[in-house]
C-alpha positions in Angstrom: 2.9 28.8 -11.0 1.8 25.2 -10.8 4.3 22.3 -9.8 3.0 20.2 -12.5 4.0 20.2 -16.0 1.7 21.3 -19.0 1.6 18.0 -20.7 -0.9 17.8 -23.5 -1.7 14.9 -25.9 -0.4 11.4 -25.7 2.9 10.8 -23.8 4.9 7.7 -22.7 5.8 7.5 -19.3 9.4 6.0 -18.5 10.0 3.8 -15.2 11.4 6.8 -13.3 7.9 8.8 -13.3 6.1 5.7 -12.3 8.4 4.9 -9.8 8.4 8.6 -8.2 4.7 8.4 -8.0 5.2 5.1 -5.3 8.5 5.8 -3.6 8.2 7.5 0.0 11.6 8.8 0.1 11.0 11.5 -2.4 8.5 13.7 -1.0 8.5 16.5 -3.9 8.7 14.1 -6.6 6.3 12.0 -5.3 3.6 14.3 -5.5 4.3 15.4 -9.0 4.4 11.7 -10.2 1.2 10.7 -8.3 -0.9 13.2 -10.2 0.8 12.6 -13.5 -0.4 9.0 -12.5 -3.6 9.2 -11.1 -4.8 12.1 -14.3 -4.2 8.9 -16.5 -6.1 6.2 -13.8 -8.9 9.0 -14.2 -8.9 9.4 -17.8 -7.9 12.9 -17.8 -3.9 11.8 -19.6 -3.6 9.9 -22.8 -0.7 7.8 -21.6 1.2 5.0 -22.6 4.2 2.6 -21.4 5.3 -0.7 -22.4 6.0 -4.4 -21.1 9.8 -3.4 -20.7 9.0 -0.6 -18.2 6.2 -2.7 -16.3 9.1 -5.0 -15.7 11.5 -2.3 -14.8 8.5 -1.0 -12.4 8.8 -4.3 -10.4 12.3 -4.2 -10.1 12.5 -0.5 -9.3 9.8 -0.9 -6.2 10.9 -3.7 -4.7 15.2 -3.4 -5.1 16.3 0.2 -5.8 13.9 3.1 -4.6 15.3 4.4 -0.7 12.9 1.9 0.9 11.7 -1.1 -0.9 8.2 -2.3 -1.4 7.3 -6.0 -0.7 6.7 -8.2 -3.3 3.2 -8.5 -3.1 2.8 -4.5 -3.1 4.9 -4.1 -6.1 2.9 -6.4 -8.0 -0.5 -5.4 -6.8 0.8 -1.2 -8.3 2.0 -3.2 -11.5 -1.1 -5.0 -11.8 -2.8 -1.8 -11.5 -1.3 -0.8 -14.7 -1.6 -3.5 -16.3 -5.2 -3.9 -15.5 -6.1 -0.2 -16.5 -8.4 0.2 -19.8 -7.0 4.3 -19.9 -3.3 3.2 -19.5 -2.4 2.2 -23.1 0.2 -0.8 -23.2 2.6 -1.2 -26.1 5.3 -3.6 -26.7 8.2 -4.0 -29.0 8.8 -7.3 -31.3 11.5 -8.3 -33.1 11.6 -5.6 -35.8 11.9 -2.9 -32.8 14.5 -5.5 -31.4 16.3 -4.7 -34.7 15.9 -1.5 -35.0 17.5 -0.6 -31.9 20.3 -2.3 -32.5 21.0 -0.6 -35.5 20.1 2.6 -33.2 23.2 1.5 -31.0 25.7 1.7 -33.5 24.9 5.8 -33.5 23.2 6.6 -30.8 25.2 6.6 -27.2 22.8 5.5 -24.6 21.2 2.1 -22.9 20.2 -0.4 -25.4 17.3 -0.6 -22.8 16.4 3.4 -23.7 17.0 2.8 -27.7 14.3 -0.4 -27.2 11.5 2.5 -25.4 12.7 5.0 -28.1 12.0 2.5 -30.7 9.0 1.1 -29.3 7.2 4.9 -28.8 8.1 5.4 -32.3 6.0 1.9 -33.7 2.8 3.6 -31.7 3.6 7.1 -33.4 4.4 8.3 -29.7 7.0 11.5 -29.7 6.7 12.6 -26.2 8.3 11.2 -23.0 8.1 11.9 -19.8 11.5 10.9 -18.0 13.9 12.1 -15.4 16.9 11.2 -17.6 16.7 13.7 -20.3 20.2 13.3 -21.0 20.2 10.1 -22.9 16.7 10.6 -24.6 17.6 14.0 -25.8 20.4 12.1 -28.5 17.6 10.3 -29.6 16.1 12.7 -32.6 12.2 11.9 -32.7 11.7 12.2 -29.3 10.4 15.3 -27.2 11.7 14.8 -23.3 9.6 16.5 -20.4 11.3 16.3 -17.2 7.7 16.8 -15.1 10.1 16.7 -11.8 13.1 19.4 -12.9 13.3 21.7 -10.2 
């Protein structure tokens, strides 16, 4: 049995999984989230993420994973993503802005999860590849893989 998960078709990848694939504290989940990453830098993923978890990605390297990356190295893996023609980047606008609000008046979890839930569903996205399946499960249109359950 592989370690990796059978993901097939286009996903979106939440700041967790990116964040994994970088962060030298977690060996195990490192090496699940590196190939997740590198299948997509190599074409062989259809994957997506937005401007709000590019931003979170920054913040994530360089102040909260066990031992934080530098700056410069935190924006050079960012820019890596940005730069990528096989990473697909989506973002949300106003109306997204709107509808997750609206979300938050049913939905119990981070305005900052209903604004990715919203924003997969403007690119006709379902799938998601998190570590937090808990929230993202109340949200109804969205499949959750946890790539890293153990």
């Amino acid at each position: 049995m592989s370690d990796e998960p059978d993901v097939v078709g286009p996903t979106f990848v939440d700041t967790n999984i990116l964040a994994y694939a970088f962060d030298q504290s977690e060996k195990k989940k490192r090496k699940i989230c590196e190939k997740l990453v590198r299948d997509t830098f190599q074409g062989e993923s259809n994957s997506y993420l937005s401007g709000q978890v590019l931003g979170e990605l920054f913040v994530v390297l360089t102040k909260k994973v066990a031992n934080p990356l530098s700056k410069e190295k935190a924006s050079t893996i960012v820019s890596g993503f940005i730069n990528s023609s096989r990473w697909k980047k989506i973002n949300y606008d106003h109306t997204t802005v709107r509808r997750a609000l609206i979300d938050a008046e049913t939905i119990n979890i981070s305005f900052w999860d209903l604004l990715i839930a919203e924003t997969m569903k403007d690119a006709g996205v379902n799938v998601l590849l998190t570590e937090n399946i808990k929230d993202f499960d109340k949200v109804r249109w969205i499949k959750t893989i946890n790539p890293i359950a153990t």
